[in-house]
C-alpha positions in Angstrom: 5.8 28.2 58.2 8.4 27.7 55.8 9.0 29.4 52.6 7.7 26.5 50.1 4.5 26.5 52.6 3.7 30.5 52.6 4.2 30.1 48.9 1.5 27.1 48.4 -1.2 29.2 50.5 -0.8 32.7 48.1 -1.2 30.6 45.5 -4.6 29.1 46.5 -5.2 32.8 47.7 -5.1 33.5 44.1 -6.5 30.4 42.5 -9.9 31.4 45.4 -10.1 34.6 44.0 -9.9 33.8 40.3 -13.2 31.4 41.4 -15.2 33.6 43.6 -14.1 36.9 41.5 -12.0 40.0 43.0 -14.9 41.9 44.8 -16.5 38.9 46.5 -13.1 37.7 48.0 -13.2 38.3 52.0 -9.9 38.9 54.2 -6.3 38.2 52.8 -5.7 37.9 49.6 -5.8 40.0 46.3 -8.5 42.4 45.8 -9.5 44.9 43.2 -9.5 44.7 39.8 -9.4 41.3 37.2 -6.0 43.4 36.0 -4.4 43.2 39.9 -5.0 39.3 40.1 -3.4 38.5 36.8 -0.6 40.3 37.8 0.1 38.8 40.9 -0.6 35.3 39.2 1.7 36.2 36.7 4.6 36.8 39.2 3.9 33.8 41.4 3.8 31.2 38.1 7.3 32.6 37.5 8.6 32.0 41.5 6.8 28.6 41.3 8.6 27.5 38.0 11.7 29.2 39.6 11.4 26.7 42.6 11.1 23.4 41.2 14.1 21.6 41.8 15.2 19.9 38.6 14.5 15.7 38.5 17.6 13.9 38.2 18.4 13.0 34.8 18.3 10.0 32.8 21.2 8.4 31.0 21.6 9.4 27.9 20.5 7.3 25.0 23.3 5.5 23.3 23.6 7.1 19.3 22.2 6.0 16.6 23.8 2.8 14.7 25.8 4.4 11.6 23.9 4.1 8.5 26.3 4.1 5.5 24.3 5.5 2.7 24.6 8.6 0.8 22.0 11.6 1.7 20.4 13.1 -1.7 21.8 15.3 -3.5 21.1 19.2 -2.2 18.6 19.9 -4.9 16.5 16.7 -4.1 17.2 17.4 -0.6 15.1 20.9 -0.8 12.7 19.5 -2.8 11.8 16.6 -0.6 11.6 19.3 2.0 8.7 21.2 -0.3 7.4 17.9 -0.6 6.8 17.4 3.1 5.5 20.6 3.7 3.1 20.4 0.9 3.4 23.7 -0.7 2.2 24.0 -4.2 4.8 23.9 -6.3 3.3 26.1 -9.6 0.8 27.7 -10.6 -2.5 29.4 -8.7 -5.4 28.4 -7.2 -8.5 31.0 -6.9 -11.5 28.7 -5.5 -11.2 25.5 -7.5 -8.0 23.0 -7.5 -6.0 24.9 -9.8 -3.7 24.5 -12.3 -0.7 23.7 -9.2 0.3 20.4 -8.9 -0.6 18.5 -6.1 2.2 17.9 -4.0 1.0 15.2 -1.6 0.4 12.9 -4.7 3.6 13.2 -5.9 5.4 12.1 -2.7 5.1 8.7 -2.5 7.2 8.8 -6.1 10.2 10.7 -4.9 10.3 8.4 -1.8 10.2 5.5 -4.3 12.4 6.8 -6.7 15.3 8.0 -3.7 15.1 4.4 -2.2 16.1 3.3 -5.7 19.1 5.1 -6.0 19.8 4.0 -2.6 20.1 7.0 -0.5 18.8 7.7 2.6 16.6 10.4 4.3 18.7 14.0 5.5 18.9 13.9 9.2 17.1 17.1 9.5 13.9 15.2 7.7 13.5 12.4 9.3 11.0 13.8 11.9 9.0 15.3 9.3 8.8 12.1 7.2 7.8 10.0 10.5 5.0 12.6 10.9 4.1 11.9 7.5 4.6 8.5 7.2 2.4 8.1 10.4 -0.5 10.2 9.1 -0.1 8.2 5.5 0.0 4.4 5.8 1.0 4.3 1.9 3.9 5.8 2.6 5.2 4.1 5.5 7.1 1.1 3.6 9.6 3.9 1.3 9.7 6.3 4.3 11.1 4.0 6.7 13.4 2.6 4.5 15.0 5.9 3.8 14.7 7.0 7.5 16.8 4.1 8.5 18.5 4.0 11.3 18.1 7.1 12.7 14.5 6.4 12.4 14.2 3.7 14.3 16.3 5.0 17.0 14.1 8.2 17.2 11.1 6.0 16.9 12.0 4.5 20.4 12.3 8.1 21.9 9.2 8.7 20.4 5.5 7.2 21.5 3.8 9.3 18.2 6.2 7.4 15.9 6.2 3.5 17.6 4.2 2.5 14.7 7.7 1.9 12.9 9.1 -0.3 15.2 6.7 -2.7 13.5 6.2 -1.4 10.0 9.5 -0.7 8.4 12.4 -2.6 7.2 14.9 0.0 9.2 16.5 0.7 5.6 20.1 -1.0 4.8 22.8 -1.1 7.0 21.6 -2.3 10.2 21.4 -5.8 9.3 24.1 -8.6 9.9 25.6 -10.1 7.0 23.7 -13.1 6.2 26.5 -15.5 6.6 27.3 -14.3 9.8 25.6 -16.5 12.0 26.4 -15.4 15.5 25.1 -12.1 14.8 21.8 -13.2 12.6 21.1 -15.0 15.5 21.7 -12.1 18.2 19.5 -9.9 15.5 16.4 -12.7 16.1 16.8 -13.0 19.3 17.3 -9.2 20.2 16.0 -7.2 17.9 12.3 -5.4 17.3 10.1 -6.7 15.3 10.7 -4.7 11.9 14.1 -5.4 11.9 13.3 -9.2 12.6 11.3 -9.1 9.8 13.9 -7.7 7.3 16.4 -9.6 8.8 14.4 -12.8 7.9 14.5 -11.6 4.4 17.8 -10.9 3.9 18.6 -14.2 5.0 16.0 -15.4 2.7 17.4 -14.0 -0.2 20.9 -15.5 0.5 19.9 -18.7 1.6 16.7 -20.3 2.1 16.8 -23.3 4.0 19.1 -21.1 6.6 16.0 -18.4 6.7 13.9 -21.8 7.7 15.8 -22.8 9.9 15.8 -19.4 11.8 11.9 -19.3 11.9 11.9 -22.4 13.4 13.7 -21.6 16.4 11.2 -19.2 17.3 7.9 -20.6 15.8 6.3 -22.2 18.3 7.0 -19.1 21.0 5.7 -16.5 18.2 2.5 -14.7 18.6 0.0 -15.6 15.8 0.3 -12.1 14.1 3.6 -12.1 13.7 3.7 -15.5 12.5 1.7 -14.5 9.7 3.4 -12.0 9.0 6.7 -14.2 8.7 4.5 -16.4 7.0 4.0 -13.5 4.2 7.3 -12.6 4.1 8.1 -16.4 2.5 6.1 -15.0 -0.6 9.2 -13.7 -2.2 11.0 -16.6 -3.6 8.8 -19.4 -2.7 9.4 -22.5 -3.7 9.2 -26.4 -3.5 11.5 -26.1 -0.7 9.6 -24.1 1.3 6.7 -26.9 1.4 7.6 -28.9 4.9 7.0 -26.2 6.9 4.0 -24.7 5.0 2.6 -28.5 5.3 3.3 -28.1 9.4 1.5 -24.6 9.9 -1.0 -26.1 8.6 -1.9 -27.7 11.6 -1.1 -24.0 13.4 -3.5 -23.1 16.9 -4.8 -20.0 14.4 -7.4 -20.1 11.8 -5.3 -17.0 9.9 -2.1 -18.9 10.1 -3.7 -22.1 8.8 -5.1 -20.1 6.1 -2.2 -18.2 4.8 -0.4 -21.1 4.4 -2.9 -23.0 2.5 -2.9 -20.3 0.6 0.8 -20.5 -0.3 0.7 -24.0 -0.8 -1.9 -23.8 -3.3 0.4 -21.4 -4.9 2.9 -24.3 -5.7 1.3 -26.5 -8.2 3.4 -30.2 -7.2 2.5 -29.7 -3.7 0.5 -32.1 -1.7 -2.2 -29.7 -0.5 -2.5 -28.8 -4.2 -2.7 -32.2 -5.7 -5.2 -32.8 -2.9 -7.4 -30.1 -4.0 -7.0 -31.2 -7.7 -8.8 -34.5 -6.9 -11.7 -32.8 -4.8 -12.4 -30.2 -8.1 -11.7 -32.4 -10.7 -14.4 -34.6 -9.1 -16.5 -31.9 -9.0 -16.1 -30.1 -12.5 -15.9 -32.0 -16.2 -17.2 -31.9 -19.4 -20.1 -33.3 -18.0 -20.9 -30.6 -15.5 -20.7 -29.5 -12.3 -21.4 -30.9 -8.9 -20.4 -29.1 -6.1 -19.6 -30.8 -2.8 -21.9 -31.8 -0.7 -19.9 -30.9 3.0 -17.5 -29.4 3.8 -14.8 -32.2 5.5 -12.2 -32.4 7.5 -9.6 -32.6 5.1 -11.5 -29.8 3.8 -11.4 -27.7 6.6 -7.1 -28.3 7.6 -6.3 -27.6 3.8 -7.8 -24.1 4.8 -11.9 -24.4 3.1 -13.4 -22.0 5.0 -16.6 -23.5 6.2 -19.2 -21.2 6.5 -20.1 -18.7 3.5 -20.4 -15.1 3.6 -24.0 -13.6 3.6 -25.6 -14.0 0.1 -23.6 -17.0 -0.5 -24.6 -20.2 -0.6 -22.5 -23.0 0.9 -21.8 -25.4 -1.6 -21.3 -22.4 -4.6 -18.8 -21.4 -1.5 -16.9 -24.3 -0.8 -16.8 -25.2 -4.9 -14.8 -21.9 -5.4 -12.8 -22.7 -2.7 -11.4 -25.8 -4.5 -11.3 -24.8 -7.6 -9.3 -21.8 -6.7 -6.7 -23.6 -5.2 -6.8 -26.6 -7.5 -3.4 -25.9 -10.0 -4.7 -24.4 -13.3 -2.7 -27.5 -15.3 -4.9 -30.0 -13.9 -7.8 -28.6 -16.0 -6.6 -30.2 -19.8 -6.4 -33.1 -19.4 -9.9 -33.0 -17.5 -11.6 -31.5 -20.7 -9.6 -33.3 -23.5 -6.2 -31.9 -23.8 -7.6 -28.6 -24.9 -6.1 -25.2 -23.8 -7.1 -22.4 -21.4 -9.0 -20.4 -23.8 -11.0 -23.3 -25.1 -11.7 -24.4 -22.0 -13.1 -21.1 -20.7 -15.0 -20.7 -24.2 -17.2 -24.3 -23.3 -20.8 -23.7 -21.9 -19.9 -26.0 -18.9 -22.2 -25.6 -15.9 -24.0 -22.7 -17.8 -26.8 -24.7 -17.7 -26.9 -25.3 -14.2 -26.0 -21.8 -13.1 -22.4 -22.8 -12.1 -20.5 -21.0 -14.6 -20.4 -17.8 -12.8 -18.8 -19.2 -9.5 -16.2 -21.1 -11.3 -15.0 -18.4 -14.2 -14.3 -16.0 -10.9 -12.4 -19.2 -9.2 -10.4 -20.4 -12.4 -9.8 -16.2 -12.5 -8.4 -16.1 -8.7 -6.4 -19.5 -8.9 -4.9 -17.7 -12.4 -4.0 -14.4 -10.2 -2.7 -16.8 -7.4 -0.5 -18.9 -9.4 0.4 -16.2 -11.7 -0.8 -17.7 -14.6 -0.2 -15.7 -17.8 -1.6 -18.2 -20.2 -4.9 -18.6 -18.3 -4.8 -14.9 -17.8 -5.2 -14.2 -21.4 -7.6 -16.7 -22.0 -10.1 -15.3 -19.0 -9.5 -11.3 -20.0 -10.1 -12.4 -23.8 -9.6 -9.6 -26.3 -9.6 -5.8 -24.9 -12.1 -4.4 -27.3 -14.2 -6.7 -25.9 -17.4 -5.4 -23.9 -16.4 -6.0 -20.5 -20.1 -7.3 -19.4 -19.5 -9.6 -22.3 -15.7 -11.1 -21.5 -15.2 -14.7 -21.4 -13.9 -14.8 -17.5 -15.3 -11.3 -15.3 -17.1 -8.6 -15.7 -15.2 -7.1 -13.0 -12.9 -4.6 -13.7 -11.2 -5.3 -10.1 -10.6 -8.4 -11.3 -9.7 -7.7 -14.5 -7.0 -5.8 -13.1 -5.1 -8.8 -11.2 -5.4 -11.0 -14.3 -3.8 -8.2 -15.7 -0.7 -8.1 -12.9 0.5 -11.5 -14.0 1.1 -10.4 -17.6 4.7 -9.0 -18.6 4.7 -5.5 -18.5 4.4 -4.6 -22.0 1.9 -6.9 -23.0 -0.1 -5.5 -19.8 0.1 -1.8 -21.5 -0.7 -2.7 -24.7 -4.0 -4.4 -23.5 -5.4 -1.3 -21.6 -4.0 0.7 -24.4 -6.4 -1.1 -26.8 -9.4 -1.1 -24.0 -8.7 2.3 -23.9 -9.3 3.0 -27.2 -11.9 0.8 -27.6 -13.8 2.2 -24.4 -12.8 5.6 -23.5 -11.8 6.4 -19.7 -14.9 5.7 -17.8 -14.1 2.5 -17.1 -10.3 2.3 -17.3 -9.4 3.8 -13.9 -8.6 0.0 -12.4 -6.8 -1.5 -15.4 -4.2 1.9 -15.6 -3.2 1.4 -11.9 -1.9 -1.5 -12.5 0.0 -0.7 -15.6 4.1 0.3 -15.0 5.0 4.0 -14.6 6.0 5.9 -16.4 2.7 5.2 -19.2 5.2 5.4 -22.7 4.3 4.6 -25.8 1.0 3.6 -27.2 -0.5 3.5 -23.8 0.5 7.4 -22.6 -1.1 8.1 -26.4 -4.4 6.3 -26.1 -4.7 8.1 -22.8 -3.9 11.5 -23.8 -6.1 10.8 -27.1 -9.2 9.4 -24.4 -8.5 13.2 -22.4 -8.8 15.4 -25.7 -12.2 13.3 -26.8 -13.8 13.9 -23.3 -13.1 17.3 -23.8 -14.5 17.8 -27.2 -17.5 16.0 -25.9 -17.9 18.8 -23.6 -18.4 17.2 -20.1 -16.7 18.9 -17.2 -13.3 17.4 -16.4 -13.9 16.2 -12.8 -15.8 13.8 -14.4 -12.8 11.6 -15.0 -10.7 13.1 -11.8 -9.7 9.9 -10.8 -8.0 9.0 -14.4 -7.1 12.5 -14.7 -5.0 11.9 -11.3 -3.2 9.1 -12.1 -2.1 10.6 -15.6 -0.4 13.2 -13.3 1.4 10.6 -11.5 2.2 8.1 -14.0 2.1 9.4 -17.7 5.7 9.7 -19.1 6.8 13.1 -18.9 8.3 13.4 -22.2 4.3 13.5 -23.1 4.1 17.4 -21.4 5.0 19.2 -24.9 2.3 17.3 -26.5 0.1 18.2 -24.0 0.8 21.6 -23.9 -1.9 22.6 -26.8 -4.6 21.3 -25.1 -3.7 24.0 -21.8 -5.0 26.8 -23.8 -8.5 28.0 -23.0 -10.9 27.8 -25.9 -14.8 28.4 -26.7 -17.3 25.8 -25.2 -18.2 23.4 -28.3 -22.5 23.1 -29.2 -23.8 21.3 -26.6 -21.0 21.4 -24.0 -21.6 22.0 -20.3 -21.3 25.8 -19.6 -17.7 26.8 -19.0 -16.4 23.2 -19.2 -13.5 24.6 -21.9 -12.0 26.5 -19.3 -12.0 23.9 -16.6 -10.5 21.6 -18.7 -7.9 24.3 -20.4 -6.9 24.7 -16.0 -7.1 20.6 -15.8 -4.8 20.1 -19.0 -2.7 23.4 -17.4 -2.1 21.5 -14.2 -1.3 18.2 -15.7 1.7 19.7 -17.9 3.1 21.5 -14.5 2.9 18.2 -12.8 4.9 16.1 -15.4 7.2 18.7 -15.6 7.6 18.6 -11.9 8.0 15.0 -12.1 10.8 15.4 -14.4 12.5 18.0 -12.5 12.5 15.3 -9.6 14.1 12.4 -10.9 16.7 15.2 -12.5 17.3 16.0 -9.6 17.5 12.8 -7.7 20.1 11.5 -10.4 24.0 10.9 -8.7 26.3 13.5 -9.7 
């Protein structure tokens, strides 16, 4: 018996004892006290782990691919590391939230803000912000950016972090030069899929028939999730150009595929699918009513009309919406008389029929897909407007996209005024969409909405959500206005017991925040 063998059988010698216990083991072997065996295992784990003989080793993995960005400065460097680890960054605690900001929320903004200025991640944080970037899919698009090279090169070491091989842009200087054909098409050919991906839009952005013609190659060979999601990436910049090949996917083996690109075809108003669709819902809707179809076609079904309804929905309400949606908005004047969009949403068309419903919320989907201010306005109507009673939705979700296709200002001044005409119960979806930092008559109406609910006495977690999103997106300049409200005062008649002092630590923590916030993007500016 060799050494390795006599080894082998005093282990199982041990492992036997361990099972049967000490004082039942018979013949060789340890005996005695629990203490003796652990000590004896403890010596043979070390001779075993002293015997193994080392595996041969692998070839070492070629570095990462330079990437020519400047790191933070040192300041934002430490703070993003605070940042990741989550510790509070001000302030105490006790059993409730606290007046400390909330570090995890304010994330996403330095990630945003640093891929602005065009840095890139320290080396010594890009594991951390792969861990968090995989447990946080919101954060995944800014992360990877600023993790960059080095990021993807770890990510292929690294089964816990393959997610960004197909998520993430693989931040700036990996990519070709657009003009440099050879290696484009080495890129395409070669690469993973995220840096496919970005390399199709760079292309894109420097020419667009050359971005095309890339896709093309490839098309056919392409699994269907990834062509959809080349399809989405021909959103940015799409134009009349871009129609041929939407018109060809059409005809694409899957249903998504089909549909996505119906769907960006109905987004360019002179297109064939669109003027198609025109016909079908002006044929269906005019001053004299409605009349939905009565099937669902064909030409229906390749121009992406989904056939069959959700549950609740009827088929014909279904397909009408469909048409109507997709139908370009400037067909509708000359339908009803050369009137505008606001007229036209004002007529009692189909109301009497039941139909007026189904096509406000498609004339209020085709606005948000063909980014329609004019229609916008007419289908949000005035803010101080009930929102039950507006002339397009009642929905608030939908409120919020006509809102996205307004310019920014315009957008701010209309939740400003809803705001003020409706408090903050309702205004959490219209204030996401409005532009950070909230300045101006928007930051006051919202700071004004705060101070009322706390002279009306409520408890403050009553608007958490809004109260959340002023920590994030309320211009910091407003903290020294705030900063009378973070005194504690006496509960007003009528006010919920103790509610002055949880709003005195909510007010508290939202001044610590902005001030954070400003700290942050003082930190983050170039020397």
């Amino acid at each position: 018996m060799d050494e390795d063998e006599a080894g082998y059988g005093e282990w199982e010698e041990l492992v036997g004892a361990a099972l049967l216990g000490t004082d039942r083991r018979r013949g060789a072997g340890p005996t005695g006290s629990p203490e003796a065996l652990l000590d004896a295992a403890a010596v043979h784990t070390v001779r075993r782990r002293a015997g193994l003989r080392p595996a041969e080793a692998g070839p070492r993995p070629e570095p990462a691919a330079r990437d020519p960005r400047p790191a933070p400065p040192e300041a934002a460097r430490r703070r993003l590391a605070q940042l990741l680890a989550g510790r509070t960054g001000a302030g105490g605690g006790g059993g409730r939230r606290g007046a400390a900001p909330d570090l995890t929320e304010l994330l996403p903004q330095w990630l945003a803000a640093a891929v602005r200025h065009g840095y890139r991640s320290p080396a010594a944080l890009v594991p951390a912000l792969l861990d968090a970037a995989r447990a946080r899919t919101d954060l995944r698009p800014h992360a990877l950016a600023l993790a960059g090279t080095r990021g993807l090169w770890l990510a292929r070491l690294n089964p816990d972090w393959r997610f960004a091989l197909r998520g993430g842009t693989g931040g700036a200087g990996e990519l070709p030069d657009p003009a440099d054909t050879s290696a484009v098409e080495q890129l395409w050919q070669e690469g993973l899929f995220a840096e496919r991906v970005a390399l199709l839009g760079a292309v894109r952005a420097h020419d667009g028939a050359a971005a095309r013609r890339l896709l093309m190659t490839t098309w056919t060979a392409e699994r269907a999730e990834d062509r959809l999601m080349f399809l989405d990436s021909l959103r940015a910049g799409l134009s009349a150009q871009d129609e041929p090949f939407l018109e060809a996917a059409l005809g694409d083996r899957s249903r998504n595929v089909r549909s996505a690109a119906a769907e960006l075809l109905s987004a360019l108003p002179m297109s064939a699918l669109a003027g198609r669709m025109a016909e079908r819902a002006l044929a269906c809707v005019g001053p004299e009513g409605v009349t939905p179809p009565a099937e669902c076609d064909r030409g229906m079904l390749r121009d992406g009309v989904v056939e069959r309804p959700p549950a609740g929905r009827g088929e014909r309400a279904w397909w009408l919406g469909q048409l109507v949606e997709a139908a370009p908005l400037s067909c509708w004047s000359d339908r009803f008389g050369g009137i505008g969009p606001a007229e036209i949403v004002a007529l009692p068309v189909a109301a009497a029929e039941g139909w007026a419903e189904e096509l406000h919320a498609a004339w209020c989907r085709a606005a948000v897909r063909q980014r329609d201010a004019a229609w916008s306005r007419a289908l949000l109507g005035p803010a101080t407007t009930p929102p039950a009673a507006g002339p397009g939705t009642a929905s608030l979700a939908e409120r919020a996209k006509l809102l996205e296709t307004l310019p920014d200002a315009e957008r701010a001044r209309w939740v400003a005024e809803f705001v003020r005409a409706h408090g903050l119960t309702e205004a959490f979806q219209l204030l996401g969409v409005c532009v950070v930092p909230w300045a101006g008559a928007l930051g006051q109406a919202v700071v004004d909405a705060l101070d009322a609910a706390r002279e009306a006495g409520s408890y403050p977690w009553s608007f958490s959500g809004v109260m959340g999103l002023a920590e994030r997106c309320l211009d910091p300049a407003e903290a020294d206005r705030l900063e009378a409200l973070t005194a504690a005062s006496q509960d007003p008649p009528d006010a919920s017991p103790g509610a002055a002092a949880y709003w005195a630590e909510a007010f508290q923590r939202l001044v610590a925040t902005l001030r954070l916030r400003a700290a942050m993007h003082s930190e983050l500016a170039p020397a």
